[in-house]
C-alpha positions in Angstrom: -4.1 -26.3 -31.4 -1.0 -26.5 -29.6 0.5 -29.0 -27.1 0.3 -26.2 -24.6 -3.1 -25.7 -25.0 -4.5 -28.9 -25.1 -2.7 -29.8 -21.7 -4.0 -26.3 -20.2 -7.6 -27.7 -21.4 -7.0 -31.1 -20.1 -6.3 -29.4 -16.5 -9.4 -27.7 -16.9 -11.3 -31.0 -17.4 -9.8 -32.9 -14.7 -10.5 -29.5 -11.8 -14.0 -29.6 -13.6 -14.6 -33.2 -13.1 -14.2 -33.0 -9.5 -17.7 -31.5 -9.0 -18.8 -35.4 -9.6 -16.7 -37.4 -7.0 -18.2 -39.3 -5.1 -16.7 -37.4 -2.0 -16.1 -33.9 -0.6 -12.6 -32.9 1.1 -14.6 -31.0 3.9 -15.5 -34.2 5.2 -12.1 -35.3 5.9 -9.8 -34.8 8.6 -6.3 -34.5 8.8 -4.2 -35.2 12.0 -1.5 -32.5 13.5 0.8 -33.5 16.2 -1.9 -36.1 17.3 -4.5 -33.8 17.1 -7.3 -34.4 14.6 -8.4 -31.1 12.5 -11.8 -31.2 10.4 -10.6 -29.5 7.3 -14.3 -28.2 7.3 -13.8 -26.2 10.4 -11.5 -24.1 8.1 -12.5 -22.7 4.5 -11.7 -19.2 6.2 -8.2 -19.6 7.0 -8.1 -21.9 3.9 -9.6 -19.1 2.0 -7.5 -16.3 3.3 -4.2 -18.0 2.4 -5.8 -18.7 -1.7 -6.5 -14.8 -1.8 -3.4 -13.8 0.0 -0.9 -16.0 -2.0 -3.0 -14.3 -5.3 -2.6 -10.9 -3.5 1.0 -11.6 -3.1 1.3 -12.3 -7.1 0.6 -8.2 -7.6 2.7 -7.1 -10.6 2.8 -3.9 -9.1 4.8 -5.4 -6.3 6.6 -7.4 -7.8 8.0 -5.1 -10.5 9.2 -2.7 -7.7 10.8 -5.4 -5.7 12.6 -7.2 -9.0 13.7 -3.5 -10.1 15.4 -2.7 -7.1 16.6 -6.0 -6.6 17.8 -6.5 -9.8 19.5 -2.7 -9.8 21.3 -3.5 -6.2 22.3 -6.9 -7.3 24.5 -5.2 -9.9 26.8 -4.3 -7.4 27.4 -7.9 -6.2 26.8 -6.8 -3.1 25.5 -9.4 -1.0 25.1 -6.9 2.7 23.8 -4.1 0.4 21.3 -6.6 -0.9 20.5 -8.2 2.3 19.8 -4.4 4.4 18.0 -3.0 1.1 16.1 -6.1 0.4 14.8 -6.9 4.1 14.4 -3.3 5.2 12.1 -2.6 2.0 10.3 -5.7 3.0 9.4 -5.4 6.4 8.5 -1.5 6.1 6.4 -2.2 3.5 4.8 -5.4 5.4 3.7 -2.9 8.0 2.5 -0.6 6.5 0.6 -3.0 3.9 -0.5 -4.4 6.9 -1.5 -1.3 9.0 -3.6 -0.2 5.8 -5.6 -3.7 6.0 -6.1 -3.0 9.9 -7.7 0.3 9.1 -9.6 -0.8 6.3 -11.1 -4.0 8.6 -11.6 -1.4 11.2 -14.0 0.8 8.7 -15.4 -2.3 7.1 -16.2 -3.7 10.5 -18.0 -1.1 11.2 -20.1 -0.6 7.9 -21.1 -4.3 8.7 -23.1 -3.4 11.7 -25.0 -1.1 8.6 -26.2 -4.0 7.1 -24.3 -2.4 3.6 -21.2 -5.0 4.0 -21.9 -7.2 1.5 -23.2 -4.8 -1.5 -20.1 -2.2 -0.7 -17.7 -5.2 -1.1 -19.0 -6.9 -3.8 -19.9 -4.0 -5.7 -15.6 -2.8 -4.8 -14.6 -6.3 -6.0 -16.4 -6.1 -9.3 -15.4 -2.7 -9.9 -11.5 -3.2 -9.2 -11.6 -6.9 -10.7 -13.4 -5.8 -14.3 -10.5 -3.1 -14.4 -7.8 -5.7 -13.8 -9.6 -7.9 -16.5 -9.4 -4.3 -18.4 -5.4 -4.0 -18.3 -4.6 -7.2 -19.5 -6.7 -6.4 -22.9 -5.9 -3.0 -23.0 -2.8 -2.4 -21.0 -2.8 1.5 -19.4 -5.7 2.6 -21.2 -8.7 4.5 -19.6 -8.7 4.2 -16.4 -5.9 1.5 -15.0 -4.8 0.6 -11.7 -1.2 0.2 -12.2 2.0 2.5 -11.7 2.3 5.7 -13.1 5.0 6.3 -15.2 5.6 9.4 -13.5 7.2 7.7 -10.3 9.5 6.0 -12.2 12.5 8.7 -12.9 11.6 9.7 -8.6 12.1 5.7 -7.5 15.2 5.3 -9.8 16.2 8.4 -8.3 16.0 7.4 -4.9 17.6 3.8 -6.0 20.9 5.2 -7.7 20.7 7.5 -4.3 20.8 4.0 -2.1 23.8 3.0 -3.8 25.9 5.6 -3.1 29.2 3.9 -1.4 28.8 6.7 0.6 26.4 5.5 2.5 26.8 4.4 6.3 24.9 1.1 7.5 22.0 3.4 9.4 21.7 5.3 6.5 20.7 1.8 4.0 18.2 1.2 6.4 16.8 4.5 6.8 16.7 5.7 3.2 15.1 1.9 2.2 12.5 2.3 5.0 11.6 6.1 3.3 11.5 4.6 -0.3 9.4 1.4 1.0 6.9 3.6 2.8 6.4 5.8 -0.2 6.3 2.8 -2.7 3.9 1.2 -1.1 1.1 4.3 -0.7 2.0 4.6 -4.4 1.3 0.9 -5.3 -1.9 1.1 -3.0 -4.1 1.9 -5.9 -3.0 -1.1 -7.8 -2.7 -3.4 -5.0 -6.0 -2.6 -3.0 -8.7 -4.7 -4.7 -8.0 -8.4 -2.9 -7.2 -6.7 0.5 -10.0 -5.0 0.3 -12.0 -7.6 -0.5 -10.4 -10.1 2.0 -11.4 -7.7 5.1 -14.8 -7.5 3.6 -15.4 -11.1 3.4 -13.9 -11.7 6.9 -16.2 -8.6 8.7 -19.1 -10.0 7.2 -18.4 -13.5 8.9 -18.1 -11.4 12.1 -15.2 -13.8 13.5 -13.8 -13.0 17.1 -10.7 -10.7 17.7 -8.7 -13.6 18.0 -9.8 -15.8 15.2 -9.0 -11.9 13.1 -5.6 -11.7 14.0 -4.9 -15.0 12.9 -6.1 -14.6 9.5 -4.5 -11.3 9.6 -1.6 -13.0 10.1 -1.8 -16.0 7.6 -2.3 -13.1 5.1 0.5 -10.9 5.6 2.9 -13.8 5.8 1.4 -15.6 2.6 1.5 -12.1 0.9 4.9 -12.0 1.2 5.8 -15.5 1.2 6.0 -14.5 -2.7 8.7 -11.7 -2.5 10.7 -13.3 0.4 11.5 -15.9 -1.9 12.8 -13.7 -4.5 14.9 -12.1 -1.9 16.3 -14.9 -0.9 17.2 -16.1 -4.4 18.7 -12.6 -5.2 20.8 -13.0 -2.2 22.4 -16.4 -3.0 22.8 -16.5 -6.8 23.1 -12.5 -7.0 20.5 -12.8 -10.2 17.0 -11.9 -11.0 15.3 -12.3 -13.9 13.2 -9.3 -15.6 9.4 -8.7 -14.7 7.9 -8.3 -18.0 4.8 -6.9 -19.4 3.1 -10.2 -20.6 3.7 -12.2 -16.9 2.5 -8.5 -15.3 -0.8 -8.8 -17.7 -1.9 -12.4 -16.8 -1.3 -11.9 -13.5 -3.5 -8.9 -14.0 -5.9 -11.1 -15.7 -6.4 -14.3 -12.7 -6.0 -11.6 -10.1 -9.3 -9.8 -12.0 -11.3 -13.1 -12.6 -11.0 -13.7 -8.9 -12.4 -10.6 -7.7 -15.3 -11.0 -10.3 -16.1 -14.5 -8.8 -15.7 -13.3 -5.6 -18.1 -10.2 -6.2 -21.0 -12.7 -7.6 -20.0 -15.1 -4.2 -20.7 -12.0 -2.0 -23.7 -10.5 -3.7 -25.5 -13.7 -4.1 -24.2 -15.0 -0.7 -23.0 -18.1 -2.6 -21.6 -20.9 0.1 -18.3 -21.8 -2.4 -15.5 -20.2 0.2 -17.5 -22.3 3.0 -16.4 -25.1 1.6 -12.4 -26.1 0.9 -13.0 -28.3 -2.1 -14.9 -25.9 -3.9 -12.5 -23.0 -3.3 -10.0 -25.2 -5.0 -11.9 -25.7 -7.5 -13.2 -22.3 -8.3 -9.1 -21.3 -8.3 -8.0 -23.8 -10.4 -10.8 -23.2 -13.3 -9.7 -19.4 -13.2 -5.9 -20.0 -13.0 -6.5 -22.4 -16.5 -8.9 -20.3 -17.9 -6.7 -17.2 -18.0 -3.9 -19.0 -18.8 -5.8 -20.1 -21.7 -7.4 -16.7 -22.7 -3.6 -15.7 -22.5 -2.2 -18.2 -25.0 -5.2 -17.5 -27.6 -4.6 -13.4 -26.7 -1.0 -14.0 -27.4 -1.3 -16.0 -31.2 -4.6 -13.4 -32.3 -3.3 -10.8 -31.1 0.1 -10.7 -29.4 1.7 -8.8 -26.4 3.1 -5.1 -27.1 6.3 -4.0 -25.7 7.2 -7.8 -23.7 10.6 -6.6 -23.1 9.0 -3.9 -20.6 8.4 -3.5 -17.1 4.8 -5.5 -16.5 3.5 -3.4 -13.5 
């Protein structure tokens, strides 16, 4: 057993061995600009920024945004990198965001059905048992990732930004274009947390105001992700590939979750009521997969790691 292994498995251990203390982080408070804040009054918000910074770990995503970035960076470019970079990032923040509005709105109103619950769970197993799918067998059957078919279209349109040609309000236009149609192409492979985000939140039938909040915490902890990228593109003009093998695990925690959340939902399990227990529950999927990875890696080993992971 390797070194690796045996710390991944001591991890485990210790997350698992926090079912037995002798306390529960729900309990306590934390204070805020003199303001004391039950951290129980929050496994909502708590919860939303877990599934949002998970969301945010989308290979899909982040293949797109480390293939442009990596293309533009070429040119050393640091305003290139700066209009293409935060143009494609805040188009495709809007309408990433717009799509979750309209799929609250639906799910909002299926709630008032009763059918809620069963429609999401049922939507998180199906998505998350496909995820689990493409990190065993990568693009085969049915697979929500990219089609290879884009790929010649959004060089294409890349090579097309590039042109020195190009006038400042031309950047931002053509990046806005290729965001908008990125991201209904990535919506596929990105829809299974979102989805089951909104469903989670509709069934706990929070206010208007408490919704945009969450809303909120999830678009800017989806993103929180790619804006650092950006940001390290911009200062070190460099970016490391996005390879198949990082693209599968991701593939692989981002499933798990969905599964877990699935049996929470159907079963109306209280785990993501309580902060300490959403911790934990993340924690023992993050090591498990990484450990599923590592023994998938020495049986049977990753095909083609020196290719794009979406």
């Amino acid at each position: 057993m390797s070194k690796s292994m045996i710390i991944k498995i001591v991890i485990l251990g210790l997350i698992l061995s926090l079912f037995f203390l002798p306390f529960d982080i729900v309990n306590e408070e934390i204070i805020i600009f003199d303001r004391v804040i039950q951290l129980g009054e929050m496994p909502l918000l708590f919860s939303t920024f877990l599934i949002a910074f998970v969301d945010g770990l989308n290979p899909c995503s982040l293949w797109v945004l480390a293939f442009l970035l990596g293309i533009v960076a070429l040119t050393k470019d640091r305003r290139k990198i700066l209009i293409i970079g935060f143009t494609y990032l805040l188009v495709a923040g809007l309408a990433y965001g717009a799509f979750i509005l309209a799929m609250y709105r639906v799910l909002d109103y299926i709630e008032h059905l009763g059918l809620i619950t069963t429609i999401i769970a049922l939507m998180a197993l199906i998505f998350g048992l496909i995820n689990i799918k493409d990190f065993f067998w990568y693009k085969k059957g049915i697979s929500l990732t990219i089609s290879d078919s884009y790929k010649p279209k959004f060089m294409k349109r890349v090579r097309n930004l590039l042109n020195p040609n190009n006038s400042f309000k031309g950047l931002v236009i053509g990046s806005a274009i290729m965001a908008l149609g990125i991201t209904l192409v990535e919506l596929p492979c990105t829809v299974g947390l979102p989805a089951t985000w909104t469903g989670i939140v509709a069934s706990y039938e929070v206010s208007t105001r408490m919704f945009y909040l969450l809303f909120s915490v999830y678009i800017l902890t989806y993103f929180l992700v790619e804006i650092s990228i950006f940001l390290v593109v911009v200062f070190t003009l460099k970016i490391n590939k996005f390879e198949e093998k990082q693209g599968r695990i991701l593939k692989l925690i981002g499933g798990l979750i969905m599964v877990a959340l699935a049996i929470i939902l159907y079963f109306g399990l209280t785990v993501l009521e309580n902060i300490s227990q959403t911790i934990i529950l993340f924690g023992i999927i993050i090591i498990v997969s990484l450990i599923i990875a590592e023994i998938y890696e020495k049986k049977v080993g990753f095909e083609g790691e020196d290719k794009d992971g979406k």
